[in-house]
C-alpha positions as CSV (number, residue, x, y, z in Angstrom):
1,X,98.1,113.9,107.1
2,X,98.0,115.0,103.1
3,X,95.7,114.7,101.0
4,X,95.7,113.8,97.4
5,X,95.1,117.6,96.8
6,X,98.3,118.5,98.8
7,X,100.9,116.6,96.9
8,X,103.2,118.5,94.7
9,X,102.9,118.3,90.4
10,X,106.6,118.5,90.8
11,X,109.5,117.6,93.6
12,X,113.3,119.0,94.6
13,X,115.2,115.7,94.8
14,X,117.5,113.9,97.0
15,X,119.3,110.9,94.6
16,X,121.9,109.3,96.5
17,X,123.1,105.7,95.6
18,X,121.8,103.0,98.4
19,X,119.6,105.6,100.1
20,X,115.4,105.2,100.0
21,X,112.6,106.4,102.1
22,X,109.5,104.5,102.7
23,X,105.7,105.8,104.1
24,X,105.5,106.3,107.4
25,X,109.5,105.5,108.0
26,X,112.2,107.9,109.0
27,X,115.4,109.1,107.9
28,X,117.8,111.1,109.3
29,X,119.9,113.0,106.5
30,X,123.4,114.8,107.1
31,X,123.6,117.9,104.7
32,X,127.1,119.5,104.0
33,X,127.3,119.8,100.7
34,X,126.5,123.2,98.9
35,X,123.9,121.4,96.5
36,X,122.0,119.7,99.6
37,X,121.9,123.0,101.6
38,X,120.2,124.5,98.4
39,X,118.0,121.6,97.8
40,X,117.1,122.0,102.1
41,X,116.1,125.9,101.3
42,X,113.8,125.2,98.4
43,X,111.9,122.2,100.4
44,X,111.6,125.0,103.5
45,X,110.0,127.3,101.7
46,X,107.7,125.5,99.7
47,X,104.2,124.9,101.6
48,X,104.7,121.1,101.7
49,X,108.2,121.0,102.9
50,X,108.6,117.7,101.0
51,X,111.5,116.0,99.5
52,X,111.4,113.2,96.8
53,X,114.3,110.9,97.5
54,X,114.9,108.6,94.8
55,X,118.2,106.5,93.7
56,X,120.5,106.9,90.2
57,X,120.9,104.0,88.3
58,X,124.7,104.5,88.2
59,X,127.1,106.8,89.7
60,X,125.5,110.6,88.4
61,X,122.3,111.4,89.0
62,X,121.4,112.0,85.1
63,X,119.6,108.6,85.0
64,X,117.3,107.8,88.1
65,X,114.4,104.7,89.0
66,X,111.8,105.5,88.1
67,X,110.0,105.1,91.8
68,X,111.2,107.1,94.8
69,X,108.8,108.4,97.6
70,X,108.4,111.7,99.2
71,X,109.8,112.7,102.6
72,X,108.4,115.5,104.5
73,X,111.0,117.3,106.6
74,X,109.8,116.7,109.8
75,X,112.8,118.4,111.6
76,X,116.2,120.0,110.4
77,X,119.2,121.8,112.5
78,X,121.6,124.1,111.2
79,X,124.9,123.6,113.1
80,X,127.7,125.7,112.7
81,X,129.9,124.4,110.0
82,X,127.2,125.2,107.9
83,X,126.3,121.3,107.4
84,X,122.2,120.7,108.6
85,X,120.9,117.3,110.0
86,X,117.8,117.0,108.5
87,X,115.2,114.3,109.5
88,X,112.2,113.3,106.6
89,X,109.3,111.5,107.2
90,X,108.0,109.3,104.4
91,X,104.8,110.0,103.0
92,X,104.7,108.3,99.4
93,X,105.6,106.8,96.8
94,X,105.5,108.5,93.5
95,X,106.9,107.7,89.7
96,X,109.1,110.0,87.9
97,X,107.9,111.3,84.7
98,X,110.5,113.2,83.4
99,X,114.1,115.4,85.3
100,X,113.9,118.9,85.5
101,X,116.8,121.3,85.6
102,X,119.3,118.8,85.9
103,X,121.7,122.0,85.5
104,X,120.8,123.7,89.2
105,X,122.2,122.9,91.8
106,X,119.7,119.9,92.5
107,X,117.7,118.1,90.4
108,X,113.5,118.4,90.1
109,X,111.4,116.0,88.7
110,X,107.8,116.1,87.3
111,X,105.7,113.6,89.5
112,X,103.0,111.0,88.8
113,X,101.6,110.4,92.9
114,X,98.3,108.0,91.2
115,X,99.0,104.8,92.1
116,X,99.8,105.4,95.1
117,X,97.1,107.6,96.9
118,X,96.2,104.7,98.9
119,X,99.1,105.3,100.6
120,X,98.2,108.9,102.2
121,X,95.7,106.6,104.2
122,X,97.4,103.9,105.7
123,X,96.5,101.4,102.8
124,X,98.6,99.0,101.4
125,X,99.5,97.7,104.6
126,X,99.7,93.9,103.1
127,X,102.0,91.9,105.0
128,X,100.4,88.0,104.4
129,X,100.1,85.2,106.3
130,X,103.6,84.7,107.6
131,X,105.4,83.4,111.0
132,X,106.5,86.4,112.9
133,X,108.3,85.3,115.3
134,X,110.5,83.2,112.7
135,X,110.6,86.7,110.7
136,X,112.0,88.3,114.1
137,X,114.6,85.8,114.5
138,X,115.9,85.3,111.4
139,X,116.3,89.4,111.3
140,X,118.0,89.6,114.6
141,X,120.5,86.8,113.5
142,X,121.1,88.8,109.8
143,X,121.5,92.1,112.0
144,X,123.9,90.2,114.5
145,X,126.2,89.3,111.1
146,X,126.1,92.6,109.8
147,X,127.4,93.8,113.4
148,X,124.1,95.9,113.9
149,X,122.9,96.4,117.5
150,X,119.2,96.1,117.9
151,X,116.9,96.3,120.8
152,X,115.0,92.7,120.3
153,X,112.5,94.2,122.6
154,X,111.9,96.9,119.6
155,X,111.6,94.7,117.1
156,X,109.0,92.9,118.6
157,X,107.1,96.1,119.5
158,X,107.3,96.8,115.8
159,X,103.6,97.0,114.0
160,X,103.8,94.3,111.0
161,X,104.1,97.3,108.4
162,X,106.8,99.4,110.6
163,X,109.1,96.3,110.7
164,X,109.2,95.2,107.4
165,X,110.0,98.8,106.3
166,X,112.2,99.4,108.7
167,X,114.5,96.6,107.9
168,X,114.2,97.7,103.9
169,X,115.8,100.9,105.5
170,X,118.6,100.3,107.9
171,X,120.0,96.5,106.3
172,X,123.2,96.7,103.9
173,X,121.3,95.5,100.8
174,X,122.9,96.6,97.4
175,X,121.3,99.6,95.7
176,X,119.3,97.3,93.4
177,X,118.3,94.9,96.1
178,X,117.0,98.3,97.9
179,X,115.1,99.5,94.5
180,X,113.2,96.2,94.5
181,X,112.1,97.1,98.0
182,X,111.1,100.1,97.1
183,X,108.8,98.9,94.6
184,X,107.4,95.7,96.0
185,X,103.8,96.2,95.4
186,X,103.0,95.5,98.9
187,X,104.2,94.9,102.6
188,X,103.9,90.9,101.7
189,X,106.2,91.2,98.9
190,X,108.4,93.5,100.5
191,X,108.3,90.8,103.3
192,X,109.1,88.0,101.3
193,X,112.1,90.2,99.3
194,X,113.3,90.4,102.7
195,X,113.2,87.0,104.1
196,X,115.2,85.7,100.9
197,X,117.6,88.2,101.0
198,X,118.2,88.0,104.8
199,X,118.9,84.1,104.3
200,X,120.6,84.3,101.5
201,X,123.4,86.2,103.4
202,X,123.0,84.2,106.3
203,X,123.6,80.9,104.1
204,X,127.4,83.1,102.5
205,X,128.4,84.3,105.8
206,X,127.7,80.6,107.2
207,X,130.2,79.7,104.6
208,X,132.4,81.9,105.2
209,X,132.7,81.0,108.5
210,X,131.3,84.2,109.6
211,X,128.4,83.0,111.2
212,X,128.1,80.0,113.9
Protein backbone atom coordinates (compact mmCIF):
# COMPACT_ATOMS: atom_id res chain seq x y z
CA UNK A 1 0.00 0.00 0.00
CA UNK A 2 1.46 3.79 -0.74
CA UNK A 3 2.11 6.07 1.34
CA UNK A 4 1.65 9.78 1.26
CA UNK A 5 5.48 9.95 0.44
CA UNK A 6 5.09 7.64 -2.60
CA UNK A 7 2.48 9.50 -4.65
CA UNK A 8 3.77 11.29 -7.71
CA UNK A 9 4.09 15.64 -7.77
CA UNK A 10 2.91 14.91 -11.31
CA UNK A 11 0.83 12.03 -13.33
CA UNK A 12 0.76 10.65 -17.27
CA UNK A 13 -3.03 10.71 -17.96
CA UNK A 14 -5.67 8.64 -19.27
CA UNK A 15 -8.86 11.25 -20.27
CA UNK A 16 -11.47 9.38 -21.91
CA UNK A 17 -15.13 10.73 -22.01
CA UNK A 18 -17.49 8.41 -19.50
CA UNK A 19 -14.49 6.55 -18.14
CA UNK A 20 -13.39 6.91 -14.13
CA UNK A 21 -11.50 4.95 -11.61
CA UNK A 22 -12.31 4.79 -8.00
CA UNK A 23 -9.92 3.54 -4.72
CA UNK A 24 -9.71 0.22 -4.35
CA UNK A 25 -11.86 -0.60 -7.80
CA UNK A 26 -10.68 -2.05 -11.01
CA UNK A 27 -10.54 -1.35 -14.55
CA UNK A 28 -9.63 -3.19 -17.30
CA UNK A 29 -8.30 -0.84 -20.19
CA UNK A 30 -7.83 -1.87 -24.02
CA UNK A 31 -4.79 0.10 -25.48
CA UNK A 32 -4.43 0.33 -29.42
CA UNK A 33 -3.86 3.53 -30.04
CA UNK A 34 -0.31 4.86 -30.57
CA UNK A 35 -0.85 7.70 -27.85
CA UNK A 36 -2.05 5.01 -25.17
CA UNK A 37 0.82 2.58 -25.95
CA UNK A 38 3.12 5.64 -25.16
CA UNK A 39 1.23 6.75 -22.20
CA UNK A 40 1.50 2.56 -21.06
CA UNK A 41 5.57 2.91 -21.44
CA UNK A 42 5.98 5.99 -19.45
CA UNK A 43 3.68 4.58 -16.37
CA UNK A 44 6.01 1.14 -16.73
CA UNK A 45 8.94 2.73 -16.20
CA UNK A 46 8.23 5.17 -13.63
CA UNK A 47 8.65 3.56 -9.96
CA UNK A 48 4.97 3.93 -9.17
CA UNK A 49 3.60 2.55 -12.27
CA UNK A 50 0.57 4.79 -11.75
CA UNK A 51 -1.86 6.31 -14.07
CA UNK A 52 -4.24 9.37 -13.36
CA UNK A 53 -7.47 8.71 -15.22
CA UNK A 54 -9.57 11.70 -15.36
CA UNK A 55 -12.52 12.82 -17.83
CA UNK A 56 -12.56 16.01 -20.47
CA UNK A 57 -15.20 18.32 -20.14
CA UNK A 58 -16.04 18.08 -23.87
CA UNK A 59 -14.88 16.09 -26.76
CA UNK A 60 -10.62 16.98 -26.64
CA UNK A 61 -8.85 16.55 -23.80
CA UNK A 62 -7.61 20.36 -23.65
CA UNK A 63 -10.13 21.01 -20.83
CA UNK A 64 -10.46 18.25 -18.01
CA UNK A 65 -12.46 17.98 -14.24
CA UNK A 66 -10.65 18.96 -12.11
CA UNK A 67 -10.87 15.42 -9.94
CA UNK A 68 -9.60 12.15 -11.34
CA UNK A 69 -7.88 9.34 -9.29
CA UNK A 70 -4.87 7.35 -9.81
CA UNK A 71 -4.72 3.83 -11.06
CA UNK A 72 -1.83 1.65 -10.49
CA UNK A 73 -1.22 -0.84 -13.23
CA UNK A 74 -1.69 -3.82 -11.63
CA UNK A 75 -1.28 -6.03 -14.81
CA UNK A 76 -0.87 -5.28 -18.61
CA UNK A 77 -0.40 -7.90 -21.83
CA UNK A 78 1.05 -7.02 -24.94
CA UNK A 79 -0.74 -9.11 -27.69
CA UNK A 80 0.28 -9.17 -30.97
CA UNK A 81 -1.39 -6.51 -32.94
CA UNK A 82 0.48 -4.35 -30.95
CA UNK A 83 -2.82 -3.26 -28.85
CA UNK A 84 -2.11 -4.03 -24.69
CA UNK A 85 -4.92 -4.90 -22.17
CA UNK A 86 -4.06 -3.20 -19.31
CA UNK A 87 -5.75 -3.68 -15.91
CA UNK A 88 -5.42 -0.43 -13.09
CA UNK A 89 -6.17 -0.61 -9.67
CA UNK A 90 -7.50 2.61 -8.06
CA UNK A 91 -5.54 4.13 -5.44
CA UNK A 92 -6.77 7.85 -5.13
CA UNK A 93 -8.24 10.57 -5.79
CA UNK A 94 -6.28 13.62 -6.65
CA UNK A 95 -7.10 17.43 -8.13
CA UNK A 96 -5.60 18.74 -11.15
CA UNK A 97 -3.62 21.76 -10.77
CA UNK A 98 -2.61 22.62 -14.03
CA UNK A 99 -1.92 20.19 -17.93
CA UNK A 100 1.32 19.56 -18.86
CA UNK A 101 2.58 19.03 -22.31
CA UNK A 102 -0.57 18.88 -23.81
CA UNK A 103 1.57 18.66 -27.21
CA UNK A 104 3.11 14.88 -26.46
CA UNK A 105 1.61 12.22 -27.25
CA UNK A 106 -0.41 12.18 -23.87
CA UNK A 107 -1.14 14.61 -21.59
CA UNK A 108 0.58 15.16 -17.81
CA UNK A 109 -0.76 17.03 -15.19
CA UNK A 110 0.71 18.64 -12.01
CA UNK A 111 -1.20 16.93 -8.94
CA UNK A 112 -2.57 18.17 -5.70
CA UNK A 113 -3.14 14.22 -3.67
CA UNK A 114 -4.00 16.47 0.06
CA UNK A 115 -7.36 15.98 0.52
CA UNK A 116 -7.34 12.84 -0.13
CA UNK A 117 -4.58 10.98 1.96
CA UNK A 118 -7.18 9.40 3.98
CA UNK A 119 -7.74 7.51 1.22
CA UNK A 120 -4.26 5.53 1.05
CA UNK A 121 -5.74 4.00 4.33
CA UNK A 122 -9.01 2.78 3.79
CA UNK A 123 -10.76 6.06 5.20
CA UNK A 124 -13.52 7.58 3.81
CA UNK A 125 -15.41 4.52 3.77
CA UNK A 126 -18.86 6.44 4.71
CA UNK A 127 -21.76 4.64 3.41
CA UNK A 128 -24.72 5.92 6.13
CA UNK A 129 -27.48 4.37 7.60
CA UNK A 130 -29.25 2.97 4.61
CA UNK A 131 -31.40 -0.40 3.74
CA UNK A 132 -29.19 -2.68 1.92
CA UNK A 133 -31.08 -5.11 0.87
CA UNK A 134 -33.55 -2.37 -0.80
CA UNK A 135 -30.07 -0.90 -2.29
CA UNK A 136 -29.40 -4.60 -3.75
CA UNK A 137 -32.68 -4.80 -5.28
CA UNK A 138 -33.29 -1.72 -6.67
CA UNK A 139 -29.56 -2.25 -8.45
CA UNK A 140 -30.26 -5.68 -9.76
CA UNK A 141 -33.68 -4.31 -11.26
CA UNK A 142 -31.63 -1.01 -12.90
CA UNK A 143 -28.92 -3.68 -14.13
CA UNK A 144 -31.79 -5.98 -15.48
CA UNK A 145 -33.01 -2.74 -17.77
CA UNK A 146 -29.83 -1.89 -18.88
CA UNK A 147 -29.44 -5.64 -20.03
CA UNK A 148 -26.41 -6.24 -17.66
CA UNK A 149 -25.89 -9.71 -16.30
CA UNK A 150 -24.93 -9.80 -12.65
CA UNK A 151 -24.28 -12.53 -10.30
CA UNK A 152 -26.94 -11.50 -7.32
CA UNK A 153 -24.91 -13.73 -5.26
CA UNK A 154 -21.89 -11.13 -5.92
CA UNK A 155 -23.54 -8.38 -5.13
CA UNK A 156 -24.51 -9.36 -2.01
CA UNK A 157 -20.94 -10.57 -1.11
CA UNK A 158 -19.98 -7.02 -1.96
CA UNK A 159 -18.39 -4.99 1.18
CA UNK A 160 -20.66 -1.68 1.60
CA UNK A 161 -17.78 0.46 0.03
CA UNK A 162 -16.95 -2.22 -2.96
CA UNK A 163 -20.63 -2.07 -4.09
CA UNK A 164 -21.39 1.34 -4.15
CA UNK A 165 -18.11 1.95 -6.21
CA UNK A 166 -18.55 -0.69 -8.22
CA UNK A 167 -21.94 0.37 -9.55
CA UNK A 168 -20.35 4.17 -10.10
CA UNK A 169 -18.11 2.09 -12.42
CA UNK A 170 -19.82 -0.49 -14.64
CA UNK A 171 -23.69 1.48 -14.85
CA UNK A 172 -24.41 3.65 -18.13
CA UNK A 173 -24.55 6.98 -16.29
CA UNK A 174 -23.73 10.15 -18.57
CA UNK A 175 -20.20 11.50 -18.21
CA UNK A 176 -21.43 14.27 -15.86
CA UNK A 177 -23.60 11.98 -13.83
CA UNK A 178 -20.18 9.78 -13.50
CA UNK A 179 -18.05 13.11 -12.52
CA UNK A 180 -20.51 13.70 -9.62
CA UNK A 181 -19.61 10.22 -8.56
CA UNK A 182 -16.39 10.76 -8.66
CA UNK A 183 -16.47 13.57 -6.45
CA UNK A 184 -19.13 12.74 -3.94
CA UNK A 185 -17.36 13.52 -0.74
CA UNK A 186 -18.10 10.21 0.65
CA UNK A 187 -19.44 6.54 0.08
CA UNK A 188 -23.01 7.92 1.66
CA UNK A 189 -23.19 10.56 -0.93
CA UNK A 190 -21.99 8.48 -3.61
CA UNK A 191 -24.75 6.07 -2.26
CA UNK A 192 -27.47 8.35 -2.33
CA UNK A 193 -26.20 9.86 -6.11
CA UNK A 194 -26.79 6.36 -6.96
CA UNK A 195 -30.00 5.45 -5.54
CA UNK A 196 -31.57 8.66 -7.36
CA UNK A 197 -30.08 8.01 -10.44
CA UNK A 198 -30.94 4.28 -10.49
CA UNK A 199 -34.74 5.24 -9.84
CA UNK A 200 -34.83 7.87 -11.92
CA UNK A 201 -34.20 5.51 -14.95
CA UNK A 202 -36.22 2.90 -13.60
CA UNK A 203 -39.36 5.47 -13.26
CA UNK A 204 -38.39 6.53 -17.77
CA UNK A 205 -37.95 3.00 -18.70
CA UNK A 206 -41.34 2.20 -16.67
CA UNK A 207 -42.71 4.69 -19.02
CA UNK A 208 -41.51 3.68 -21.71
CA UNK A 209 -42.73 0.48 -21.35
CA UNK A 210 -39.36 -0.91 -20.96
CA UNK A 211 -39.65 -2.12 -17.64
CA UNK A 212 -42.63 -4.45 -16.07
Amino acid sequence: MPTAADLPPTLPLYALEGVILLPGTVLPLHFFEERHMALLDAALASENRLVGVVQPRDETTASLHAIGCAGRIESFEERGDGSAHVTLRGVSRFRLLRTLGMDAPFPRAAVDWSDYYYELVGGGVNAGSYDRVAFEALAMRYLALCDMAVDPDEIARAPDDMLIDSLALMCPFTPMEKQALVEAADHAERREMLTTLMRFAITEGEMEGRVQ
